[in-house]
C-alpha positions as CSV (number, residue, x, y, z in Angstrom):
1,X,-27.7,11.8,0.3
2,X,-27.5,15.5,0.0
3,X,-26.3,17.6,-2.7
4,X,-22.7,18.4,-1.7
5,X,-21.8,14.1,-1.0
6,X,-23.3,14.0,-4.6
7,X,-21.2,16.4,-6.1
8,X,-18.4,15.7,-4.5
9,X,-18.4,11.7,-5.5
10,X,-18.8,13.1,-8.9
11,X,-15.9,15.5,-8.9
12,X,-14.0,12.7,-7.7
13,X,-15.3,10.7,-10.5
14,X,-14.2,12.4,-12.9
15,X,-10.7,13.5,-12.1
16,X,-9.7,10.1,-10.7
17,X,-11.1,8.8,-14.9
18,X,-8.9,11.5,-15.9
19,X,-5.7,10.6,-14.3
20,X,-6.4,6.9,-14.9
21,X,-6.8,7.9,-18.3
22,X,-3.6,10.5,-18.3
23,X,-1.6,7.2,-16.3
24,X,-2.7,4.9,-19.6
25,X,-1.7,6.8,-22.3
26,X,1.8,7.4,-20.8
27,X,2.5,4.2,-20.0
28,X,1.5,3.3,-23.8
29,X,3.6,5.7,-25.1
30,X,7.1,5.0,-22.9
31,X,6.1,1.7,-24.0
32,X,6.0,2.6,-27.7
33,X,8.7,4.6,-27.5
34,X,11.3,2.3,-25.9
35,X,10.6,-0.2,-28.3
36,X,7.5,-3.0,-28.1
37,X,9.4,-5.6,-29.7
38,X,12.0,-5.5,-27.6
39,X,10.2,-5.7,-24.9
40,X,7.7,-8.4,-25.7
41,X,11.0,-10.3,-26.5
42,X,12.0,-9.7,-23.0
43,X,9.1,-10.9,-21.1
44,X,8.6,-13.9,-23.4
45,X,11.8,-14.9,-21.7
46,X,10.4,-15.9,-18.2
47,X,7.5,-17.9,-19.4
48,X,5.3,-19.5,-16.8
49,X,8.4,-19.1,-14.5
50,X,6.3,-15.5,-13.6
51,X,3.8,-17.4,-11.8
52,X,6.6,-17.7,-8.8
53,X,6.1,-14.2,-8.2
54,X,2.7,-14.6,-6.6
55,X,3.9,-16.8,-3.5
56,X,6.9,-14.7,-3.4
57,X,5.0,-11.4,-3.0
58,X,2.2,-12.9,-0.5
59,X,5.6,-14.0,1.7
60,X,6.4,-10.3,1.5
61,X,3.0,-9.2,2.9
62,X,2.8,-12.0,5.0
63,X,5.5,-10.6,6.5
64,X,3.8,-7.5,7.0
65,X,1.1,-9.1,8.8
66,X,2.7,-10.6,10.9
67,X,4.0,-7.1,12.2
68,X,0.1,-6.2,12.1
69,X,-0.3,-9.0,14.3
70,X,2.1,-7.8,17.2
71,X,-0.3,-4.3,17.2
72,X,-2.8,-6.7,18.4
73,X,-1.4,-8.9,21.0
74,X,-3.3,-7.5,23.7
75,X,-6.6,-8.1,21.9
76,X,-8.4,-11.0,22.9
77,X,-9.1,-13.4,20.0
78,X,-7.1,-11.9,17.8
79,X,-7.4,-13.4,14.2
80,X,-5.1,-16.0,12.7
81,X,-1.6,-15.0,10.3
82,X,-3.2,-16.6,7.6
83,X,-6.5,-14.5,7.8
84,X,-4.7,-11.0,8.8
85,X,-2.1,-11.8,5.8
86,X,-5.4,-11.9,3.5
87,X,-6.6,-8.9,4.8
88,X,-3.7,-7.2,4.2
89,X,-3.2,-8.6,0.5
90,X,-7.1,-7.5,0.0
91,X,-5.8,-4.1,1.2
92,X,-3.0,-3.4,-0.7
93,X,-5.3,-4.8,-4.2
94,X,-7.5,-2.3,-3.1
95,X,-5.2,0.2,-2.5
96,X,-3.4,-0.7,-6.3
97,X,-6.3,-1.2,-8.1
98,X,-9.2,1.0,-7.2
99,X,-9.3,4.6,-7.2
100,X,-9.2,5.4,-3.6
101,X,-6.0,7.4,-3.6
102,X,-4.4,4.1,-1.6
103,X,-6.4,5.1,1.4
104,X,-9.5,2.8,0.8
105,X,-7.9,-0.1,1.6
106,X,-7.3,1.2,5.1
107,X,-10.9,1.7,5.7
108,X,-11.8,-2.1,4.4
109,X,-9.5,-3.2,6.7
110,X,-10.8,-1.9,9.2
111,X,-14.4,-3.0,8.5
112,X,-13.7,-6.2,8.0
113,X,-11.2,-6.8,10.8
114,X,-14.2,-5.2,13.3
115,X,-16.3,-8.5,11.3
116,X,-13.7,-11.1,13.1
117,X,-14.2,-10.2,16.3
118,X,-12.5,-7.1,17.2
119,X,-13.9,-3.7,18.6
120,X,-14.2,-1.4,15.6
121,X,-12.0,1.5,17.8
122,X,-9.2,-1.3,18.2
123,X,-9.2,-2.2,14.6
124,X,-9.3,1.5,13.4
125,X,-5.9,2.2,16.4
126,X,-4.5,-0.9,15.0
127,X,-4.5,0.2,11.1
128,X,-3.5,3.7,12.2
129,X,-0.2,2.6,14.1
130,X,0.7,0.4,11.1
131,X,0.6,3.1,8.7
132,X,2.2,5.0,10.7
133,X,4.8,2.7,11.2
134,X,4.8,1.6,8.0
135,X,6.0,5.4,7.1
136,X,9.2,4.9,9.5
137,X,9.7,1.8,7.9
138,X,9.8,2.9,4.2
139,X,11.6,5.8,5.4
140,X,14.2,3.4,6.7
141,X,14.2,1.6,3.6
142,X,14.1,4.7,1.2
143,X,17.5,6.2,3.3
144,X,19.2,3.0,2.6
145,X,17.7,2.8,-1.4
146,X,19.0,6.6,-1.2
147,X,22.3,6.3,0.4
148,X,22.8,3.1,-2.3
149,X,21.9,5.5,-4.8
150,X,24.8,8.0,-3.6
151,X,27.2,5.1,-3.9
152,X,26.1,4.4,-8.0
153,X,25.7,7.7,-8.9
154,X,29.4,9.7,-9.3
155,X,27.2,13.3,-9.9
156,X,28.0,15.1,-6.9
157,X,25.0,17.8,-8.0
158,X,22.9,15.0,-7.8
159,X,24.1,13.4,-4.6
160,X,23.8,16.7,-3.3
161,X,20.1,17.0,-4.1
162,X,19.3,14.0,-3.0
163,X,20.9,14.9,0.7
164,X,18.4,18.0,1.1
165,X,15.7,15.8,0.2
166,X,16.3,13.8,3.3
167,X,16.9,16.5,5.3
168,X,13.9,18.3,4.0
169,X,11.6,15.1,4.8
170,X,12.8,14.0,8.2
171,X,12.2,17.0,10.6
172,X,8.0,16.1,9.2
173,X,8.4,12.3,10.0
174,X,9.6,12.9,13.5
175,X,6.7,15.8,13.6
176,X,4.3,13.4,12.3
177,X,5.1,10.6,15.4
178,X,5.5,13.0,18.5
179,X,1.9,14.8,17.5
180,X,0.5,11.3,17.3
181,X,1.8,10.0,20.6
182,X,0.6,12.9,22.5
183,X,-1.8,14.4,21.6
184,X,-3.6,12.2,18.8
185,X,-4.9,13.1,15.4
186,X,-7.5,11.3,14.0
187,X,-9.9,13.5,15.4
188,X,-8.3,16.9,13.6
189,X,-8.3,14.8,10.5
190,X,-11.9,13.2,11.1
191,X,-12.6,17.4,11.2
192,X,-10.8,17.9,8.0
193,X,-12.3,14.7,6.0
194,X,-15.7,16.2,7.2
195,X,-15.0,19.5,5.5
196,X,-13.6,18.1,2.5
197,X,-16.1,15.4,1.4
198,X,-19.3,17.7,2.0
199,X,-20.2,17.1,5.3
200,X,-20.0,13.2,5.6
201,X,-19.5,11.4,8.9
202,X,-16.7,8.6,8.7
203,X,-16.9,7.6,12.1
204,X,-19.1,4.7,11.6
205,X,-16.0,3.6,9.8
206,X,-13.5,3.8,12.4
207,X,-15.7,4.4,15.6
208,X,-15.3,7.7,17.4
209,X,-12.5,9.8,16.6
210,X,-11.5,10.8,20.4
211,X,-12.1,6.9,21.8
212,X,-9.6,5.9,18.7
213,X,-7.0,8.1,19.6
214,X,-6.9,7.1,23.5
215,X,-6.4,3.4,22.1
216,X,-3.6,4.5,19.7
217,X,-2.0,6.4,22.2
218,X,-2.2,2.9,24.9
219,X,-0.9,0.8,21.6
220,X,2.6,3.3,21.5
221,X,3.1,2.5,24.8
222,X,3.7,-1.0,24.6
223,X,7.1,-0.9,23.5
224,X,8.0,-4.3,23.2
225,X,5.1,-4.9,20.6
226,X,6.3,-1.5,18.5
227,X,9.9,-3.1,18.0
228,X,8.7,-6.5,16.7
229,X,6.1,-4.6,14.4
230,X,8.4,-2.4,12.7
231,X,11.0,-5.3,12.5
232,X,8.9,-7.1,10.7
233,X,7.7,-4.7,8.6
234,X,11.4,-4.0,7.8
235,X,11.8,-7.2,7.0
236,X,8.8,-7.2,4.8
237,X,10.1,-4.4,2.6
238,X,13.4,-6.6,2.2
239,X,11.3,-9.6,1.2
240,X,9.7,-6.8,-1.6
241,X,13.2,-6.2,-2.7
242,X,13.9,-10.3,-2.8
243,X,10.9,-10.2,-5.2
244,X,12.1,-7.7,-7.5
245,X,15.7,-9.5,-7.6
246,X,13.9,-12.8,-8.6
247,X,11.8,-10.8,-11.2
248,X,14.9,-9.7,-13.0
249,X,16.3,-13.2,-12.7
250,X,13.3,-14.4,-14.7
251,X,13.3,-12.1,-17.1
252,X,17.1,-13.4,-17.3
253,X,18.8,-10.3,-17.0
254,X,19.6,-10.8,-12.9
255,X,21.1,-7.5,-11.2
256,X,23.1,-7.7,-7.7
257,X,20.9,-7.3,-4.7
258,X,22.3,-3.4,-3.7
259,X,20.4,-2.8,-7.0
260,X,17.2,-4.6,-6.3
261,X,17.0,-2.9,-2.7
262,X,18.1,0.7,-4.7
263,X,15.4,0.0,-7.2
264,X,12.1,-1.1,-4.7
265,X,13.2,1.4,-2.0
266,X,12.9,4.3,-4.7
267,X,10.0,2.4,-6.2
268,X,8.1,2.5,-2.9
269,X,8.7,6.0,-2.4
270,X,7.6,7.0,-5.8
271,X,4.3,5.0,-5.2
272,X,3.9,7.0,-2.2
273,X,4.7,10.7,-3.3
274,X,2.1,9.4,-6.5
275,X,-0.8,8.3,-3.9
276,X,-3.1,10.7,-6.2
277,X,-2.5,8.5,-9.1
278,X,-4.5,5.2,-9.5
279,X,-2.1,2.4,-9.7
280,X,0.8,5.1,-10.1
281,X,0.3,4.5,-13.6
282,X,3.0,5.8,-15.6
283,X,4.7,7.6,-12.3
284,X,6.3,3.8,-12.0
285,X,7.3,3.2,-15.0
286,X,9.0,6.5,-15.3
287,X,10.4,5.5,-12.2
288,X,12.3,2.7,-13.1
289,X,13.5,3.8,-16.4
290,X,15.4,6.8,-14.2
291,X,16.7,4.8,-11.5
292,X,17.5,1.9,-13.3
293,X,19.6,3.8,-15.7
294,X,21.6,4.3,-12.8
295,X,22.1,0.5,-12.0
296,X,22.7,-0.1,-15.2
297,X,18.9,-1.5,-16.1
298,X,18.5,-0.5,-19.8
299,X,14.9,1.5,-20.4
300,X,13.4,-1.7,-22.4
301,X,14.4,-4.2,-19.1
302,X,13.0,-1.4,-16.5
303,X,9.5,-1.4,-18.3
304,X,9.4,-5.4,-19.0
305,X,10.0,-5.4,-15.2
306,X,7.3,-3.0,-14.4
307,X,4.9,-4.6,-16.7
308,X,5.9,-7.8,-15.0
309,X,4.8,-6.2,-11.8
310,X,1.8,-5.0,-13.0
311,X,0.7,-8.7,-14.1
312,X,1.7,-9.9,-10.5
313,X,-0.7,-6.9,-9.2
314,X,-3.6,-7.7,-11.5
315,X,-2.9,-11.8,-11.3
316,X,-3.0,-11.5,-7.3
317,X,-5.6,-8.6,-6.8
318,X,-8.1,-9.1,-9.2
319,X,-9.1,-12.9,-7.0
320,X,-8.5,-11.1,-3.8
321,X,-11.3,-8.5,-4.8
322,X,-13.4,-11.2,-6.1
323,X,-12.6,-12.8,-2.6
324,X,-14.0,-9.6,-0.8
325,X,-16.9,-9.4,-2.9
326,X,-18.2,-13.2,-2.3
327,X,-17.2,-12.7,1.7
328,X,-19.6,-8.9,2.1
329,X,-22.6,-10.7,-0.4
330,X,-22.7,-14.0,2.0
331,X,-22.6,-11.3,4.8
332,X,-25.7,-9.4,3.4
333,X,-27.4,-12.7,3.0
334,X,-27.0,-13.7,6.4
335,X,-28.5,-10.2,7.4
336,X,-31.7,-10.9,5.2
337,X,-31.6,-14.4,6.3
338,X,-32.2,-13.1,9.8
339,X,-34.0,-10.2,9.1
340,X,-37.0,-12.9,7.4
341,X,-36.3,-15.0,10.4
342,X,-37.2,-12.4,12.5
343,X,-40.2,-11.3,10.6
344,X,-41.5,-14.9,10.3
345,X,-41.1,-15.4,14.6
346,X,-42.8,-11.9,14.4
347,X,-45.6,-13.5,12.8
């Protein structure tokens, strides 16, 4: 490994400790600040009731695997729903939970989705088109959490600000899409991850950049497929907001269901604008204590609810990592198994 990968794996190191570390602190001190007790008292309220969440959320992602699924009706063998929603569960722990700057989980996706049977380019053009559409879907959902959000709020400054944010963001979306379905981009930004990391070639990750963006550009124009994928992923990001609506009805304090779709649409979003942030820790919590005061969530029942949802992360991720790390150790054992087979024919 040369000197530049080094040092830039370090730099990374270090500044992804020290955001973690910023993230930590903050969350300790809203937490402190707002009150413990109170919101101990709050969470002690839902009991083992919290466990519901986990089935709940994997609905939600199953959900979004399913739209995965459509991306790859025209590949042969495709794998099951059940196995595509635990890939997608494994990416989004990933993505939560290690500090990849919720971009990592994309590239184990990848690699293990090229390990059940599908071409590595196909896998890498099917995870590009559902991120992709997984930004027009959150869009979607962020306009409606937004325009819910003009409705509750009666500032007109503020309803005002949040129009030019939409208007700011759109005119890049629909850049985003018409550069992608015609010309194809993963090979500009295979170029720029080059230059930034020091050099390092990704595409023995996602298979050569220029073969990847021919197959992206034959997966947008199967039409039929696009529509079911983002409906589903729509659907998905409703099934999120279901799961924040039961959250609050376990903690006992339930709020209508404009408020749960305000409160995960604006969520999401925050998550998104805070990608540099492992685990958007603190960004969240902030997050909720703002927009909830609009719904009428008090600050101690927006942070129970996020520390809620940080047990559901940690409670459903941490196996699904453990998962991961069993399936790639039996896969390097069946490499040496074969490797002393060979050696012992050899002999």
């Amino acid at each position: 490994m040369r000197a530049a990968d080094l040092s830039f794996f370090r730099y990374r190191g270090i500044g992804s400790a020290a955001l973690l570390s910023f993230g930590l602190l903050f969350t300790a001190w809203l937490v402190w600040h707002e009150g413990a007790h109170g919101i101990v008292a709050i969470l002690r309220q839902s009991s083992w009731l919290i466990w519901l969440l986990l089935p709940a959320h994997a609905l939600a992602i199953g959900l979004d695997a399913l739209s995965w699924r459509w991306l790859l009706a025209s590949v042969p063998g495709r794998p099951a729903l059940p196995r595509l929603t635990w890939l997608a569960l494994l990416r989004e722990a990933v993505n939560g939970l290690l500090p990849v700057a919720r971009v990592g989980g994309e590239f184990v996706g990848i690699r293990l989705l090229a390990r059940m049977g599908v071409s590595l380019v196909q896998a890498a053009a099917s995870v590009v088109v559902e991120v992709s559409l997984t930004l027009l879907s959150q869009f979607l959902f962020v306009l409606l959490g937004f325009v819910l959000l003009l409705d509750w709020a009666g500032d007109l400054q503020l309803q005002r600000e949040i129009l030019y944010a939409l208007l700011a963001v759109m005119p890049v979306l629909a850049l985003l899409f018409w550069l992608q379905g015609h010309f194809g981009l993963f090979h500009v930004l295979h170029a720029l991850l080059r230059r930034v990391s020091g050099g390092r070639d990704f595409s023995v990750l996602i298979g050569d950049p220029r073969q990847l963006d021919a197959e992206v550009l034959q997966i947008y124009r199967r039409r039929w497929p696009l529509l079911w994928a983002n409906f589903w992923q729509l659907a998905g990001l409703f099934a999120g907001a279901g799961e924040l609506w039961l959250s609050f009805l376990l903690l006992q304090h339930p709020i209508s269901l404009s408020a749960a779709v305000l409160l995960e649409s604006l969520g999401q979003a925050l998550r998104s604008v805070a990608f540099f942030m492992p685990a958007a820790l603190g960004v969240q919590e902030g997050g909720f204590i703002f927009f909830g005061a609009v719904v009428g969530v008090g600050p101690e029942l927006a942070l129970a609810y996020s520390l809620l949802r940080r047990f559901r992360e940690l409670a459903l991720g941490l196996p699904l990592l453990m998962s991961w790390y069993v399936w790639e150790g039996q896969g390097l054992r069946r490499k040496w198994l074969g490797r002393q087979w060979s050696q012992e024919e050899g002999v």
